[in-house]
N, C-alpha and C positions, 0 to 999 in steps of 0.2 A: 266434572265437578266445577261449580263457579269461584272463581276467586273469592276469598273473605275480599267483606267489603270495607273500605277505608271511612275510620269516624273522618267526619268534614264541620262545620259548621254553614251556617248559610252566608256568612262574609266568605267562607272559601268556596262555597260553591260558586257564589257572586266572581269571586277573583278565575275561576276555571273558567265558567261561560264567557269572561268578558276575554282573557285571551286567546280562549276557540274563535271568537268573532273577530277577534283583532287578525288571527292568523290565516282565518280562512278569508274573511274581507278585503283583508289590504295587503299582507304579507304574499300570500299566495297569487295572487294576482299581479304581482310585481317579479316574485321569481317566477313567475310564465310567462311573463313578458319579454324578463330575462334571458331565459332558455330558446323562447323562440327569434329574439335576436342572434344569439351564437352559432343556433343550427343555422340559419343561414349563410352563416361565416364560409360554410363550405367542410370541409375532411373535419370531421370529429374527433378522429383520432389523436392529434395533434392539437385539438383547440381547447387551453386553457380554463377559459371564459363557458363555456360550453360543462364541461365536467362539474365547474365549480355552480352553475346553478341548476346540474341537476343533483347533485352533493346536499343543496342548499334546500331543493325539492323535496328531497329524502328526509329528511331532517324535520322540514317543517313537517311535513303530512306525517312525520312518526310520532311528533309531540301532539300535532291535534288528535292521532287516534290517543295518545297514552291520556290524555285528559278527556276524550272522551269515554276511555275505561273508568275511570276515578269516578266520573259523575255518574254510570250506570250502575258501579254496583255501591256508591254510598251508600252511607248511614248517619243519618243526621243527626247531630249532636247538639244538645241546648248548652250553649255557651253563658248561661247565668248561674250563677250558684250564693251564698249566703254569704253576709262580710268577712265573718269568721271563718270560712271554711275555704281551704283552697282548690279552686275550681280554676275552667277555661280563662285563659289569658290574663291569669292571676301572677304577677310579678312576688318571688318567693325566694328569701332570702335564710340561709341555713348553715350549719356549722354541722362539717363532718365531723365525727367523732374519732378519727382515728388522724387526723389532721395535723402532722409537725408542728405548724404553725402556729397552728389555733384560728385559721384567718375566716373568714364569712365569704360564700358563695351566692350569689342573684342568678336568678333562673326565673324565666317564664313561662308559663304550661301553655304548649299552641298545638295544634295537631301535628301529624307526622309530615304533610303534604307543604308546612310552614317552617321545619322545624328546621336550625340550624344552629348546633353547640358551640362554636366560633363566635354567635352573637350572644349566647345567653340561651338560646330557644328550645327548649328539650321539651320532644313530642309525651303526650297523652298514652301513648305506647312503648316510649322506653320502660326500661326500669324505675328511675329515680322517679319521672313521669307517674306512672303506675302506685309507687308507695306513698308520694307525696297528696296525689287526688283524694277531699275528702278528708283531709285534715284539717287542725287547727297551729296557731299559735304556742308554741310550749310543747309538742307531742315529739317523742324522739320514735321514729320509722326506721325499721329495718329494710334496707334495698337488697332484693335476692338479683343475683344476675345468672345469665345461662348455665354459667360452668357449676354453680350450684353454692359458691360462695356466698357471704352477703358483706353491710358492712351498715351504720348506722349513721343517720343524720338526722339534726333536730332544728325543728324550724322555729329560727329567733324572729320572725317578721313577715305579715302578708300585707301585700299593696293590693288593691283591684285596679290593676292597669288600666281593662280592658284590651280590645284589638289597638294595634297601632298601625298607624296609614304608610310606614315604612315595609312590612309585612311583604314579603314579596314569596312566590311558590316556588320548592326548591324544582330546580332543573335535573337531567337524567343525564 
């Protein structure tokens, strides 16, 4: 069976191709250069320098196949959607409803392959991701999570960001 494939947008396909090219262009070509500097050093066993670029080898050529998986079995996703409604790389601000506080959360919908909750970035495939898609302003969403629980948040605010040129692919 093939992998399900990952929604992407065409700024992230753009963003995969251009570090495939960076990695296999110029990266690659420098830890081979690398490596065959240290083989030369002489006993391998003992040489440092030698381990560490073909570590470095590993590594690179394990990310250019993993992004060249991403880009084979994508699925391309239109990143526009209507002012009102919250869609791709729509900045979304909301108030959980079960909230000590009371306080307002910001969140922007990016894909999974962009997605980091540390920044704000929560993918098109989490949960909150998922219930929030397709809304509007005013609409309170129930977020079901795995264990089968849920819990409600209602969106006080949508920005249309858009993409932003800080946007980086998350790493493995």
């Amino acid at each position: 069976m093939a992998p399900k494939g990952e929604r992407l947008t065409r700024q992230d396909i753009k963003m995969i191709e251009d570090e495939i090219n960076e990695r296999k262009l110029v990266k690659r070509p420098a830890i081979l250069k690398a490596l065959k500097e240290a083989a030369a050093m002489g006993d391998r066993s003992e040489n440092f320098e030698y381990y560490v670029a073909k570590r470095e080898n590993g590594i690179n050529n394990g990310r250019i196949h993993y992004l060249e998986n991403k880009l084979r079995y994508a699925i391309l996703v239109d990143d526009a959607s209507d002012d009102d409604v919250v869609g791709m790389n729509n900045t979304v601000i909301v108030h959980f409803e079960d909230d000590p506080d009371d306080a307002l959360s910001t969140f922007r919908i990016v894909t999974s392959i962009r997605s980091d909750s540390r920044k704000g970035l929560i993918s098109i495939e989490s949960p909150l991701g998922k219930a929030l898609m397709g809304h509007r302003v005013g609409d309170c969403v129930e977020v079901f999570l795995e264990d089968g629980t849920s819990y409600f948040a209602t969106i006080k605010q949508l920005l249309n960001t858009g993409e932003a040129v800080t946007d980086r692919l998350q790493q493995y």
